[in-house]
Structure formats: C-alpha cells, structure tokens
N, C-alpha and C positions, 0 to 999 in steps of 0.2 A: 426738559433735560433728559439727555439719554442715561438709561441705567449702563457702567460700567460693564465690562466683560470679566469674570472669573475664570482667568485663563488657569488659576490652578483644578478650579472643578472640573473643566473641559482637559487638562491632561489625566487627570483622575479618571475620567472615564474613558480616554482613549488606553490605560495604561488595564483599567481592569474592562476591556473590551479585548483587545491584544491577551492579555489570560485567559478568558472564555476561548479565544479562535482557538490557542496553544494546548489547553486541556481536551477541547474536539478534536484536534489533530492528532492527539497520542490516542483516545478513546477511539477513534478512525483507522489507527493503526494497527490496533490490539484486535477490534473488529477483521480487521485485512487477515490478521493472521489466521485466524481462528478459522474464517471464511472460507481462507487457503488449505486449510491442514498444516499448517506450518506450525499449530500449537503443537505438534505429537514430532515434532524435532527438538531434538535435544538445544538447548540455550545458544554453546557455544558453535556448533554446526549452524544452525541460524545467524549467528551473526557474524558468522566467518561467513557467510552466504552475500550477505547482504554488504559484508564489507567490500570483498569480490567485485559484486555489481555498483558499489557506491564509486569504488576508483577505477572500473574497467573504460578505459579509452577506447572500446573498439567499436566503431560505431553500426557494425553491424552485428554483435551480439547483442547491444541495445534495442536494435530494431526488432530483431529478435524477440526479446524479452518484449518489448513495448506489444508486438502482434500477439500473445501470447494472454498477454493482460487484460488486452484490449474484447478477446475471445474469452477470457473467463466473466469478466462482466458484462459482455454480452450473455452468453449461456447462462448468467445463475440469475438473471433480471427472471422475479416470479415466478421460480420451479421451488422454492423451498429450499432446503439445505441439498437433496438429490443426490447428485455425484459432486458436488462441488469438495466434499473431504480427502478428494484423491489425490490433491495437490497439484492436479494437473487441468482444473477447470475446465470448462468446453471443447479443450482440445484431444481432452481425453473421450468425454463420449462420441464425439465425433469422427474421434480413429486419426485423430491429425497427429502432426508432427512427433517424434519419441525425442527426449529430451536430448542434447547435445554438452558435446565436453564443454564447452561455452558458455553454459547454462549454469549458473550456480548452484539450481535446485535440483540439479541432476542427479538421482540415487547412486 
C-alpha cells in the first residue's frame, strides 16, 4: 500500500521556501544599494529615485539604465569595493557616459 501524500507538509515547505527566496531578495537589495553608493543618499531622494525608474515608460531611458547596470557589474566582478562607491560603477572609471536628465540617479 502506498503511503498517503502530506500535501499540507509539502505547502509548508513550499510557503517557508518562498520566505527564504523573499528575505534574499531584500538582503540582495540592501547589498545593491550599498555596492552602488546609494546608501549615502538620503531615504526619501532614493526612493523618489526609484519610484521614477519603477513607473518610467520610456523605454529608452530603461535601456539606458539597463546598459549602465549591466557595466557596473561587469566592472566590480573581483576589484574589491575599488571605485564602485562613486555611484556610478564602471562607467565612471572608464570615462563613459555622464549621467542624463533621464537618469534618476542623476546628481
């Protein structure tokens, strides 16, 4: 005879698996910031930032943004913390692009 299935222990673990991903993803976040220099932004400047980029429809200051991002993690893979506190990641040491009205993080 087959043993039953305990589907409530099997949501039980998918429910406090789904919490482990959710508390990475914020600890993931908090890492991002810090990584960026965006901890030495004031609270509400950050998240007016972020709200900005959250509902911007324009899909070329995303692309934007998305190149930008994509070049700071490329640039900080195993230099240390380096230049990456400038806020401006790999783009900065490498003399690229200076930030745009478009930019949220734009000084």
């Amino acid at each position: 005879m087959r043993k039953p299935r305990d589907y409530d222990a099997e949501l039980r673990a998918l429910d406090d698996k789904a919490k482990r991903l959710k508390v990475r993803k914020v600890q993931q976040l908090g890492e991002l910031v810090v990584a960026c220099g965006a901890d030495a932004i004031p609270l509400d400047q950050l998240a007016g930032a972020l709200l900005i980029a959250a509902s911007s429809a324009d899909p070329t200051a995303k692309e934007n943004w998305r190149k930008r991002g994509a070049a700071f993690f490329q640039g900080s893979r195993g230099d240390g913390d380096g230049n990456r506190r400038n806020g401006r990641g790999a783009a900065a040491r490498a003399g690229g692009a200076q930030p745009d009205a478009t930019d949220p993080g734009a000084a």
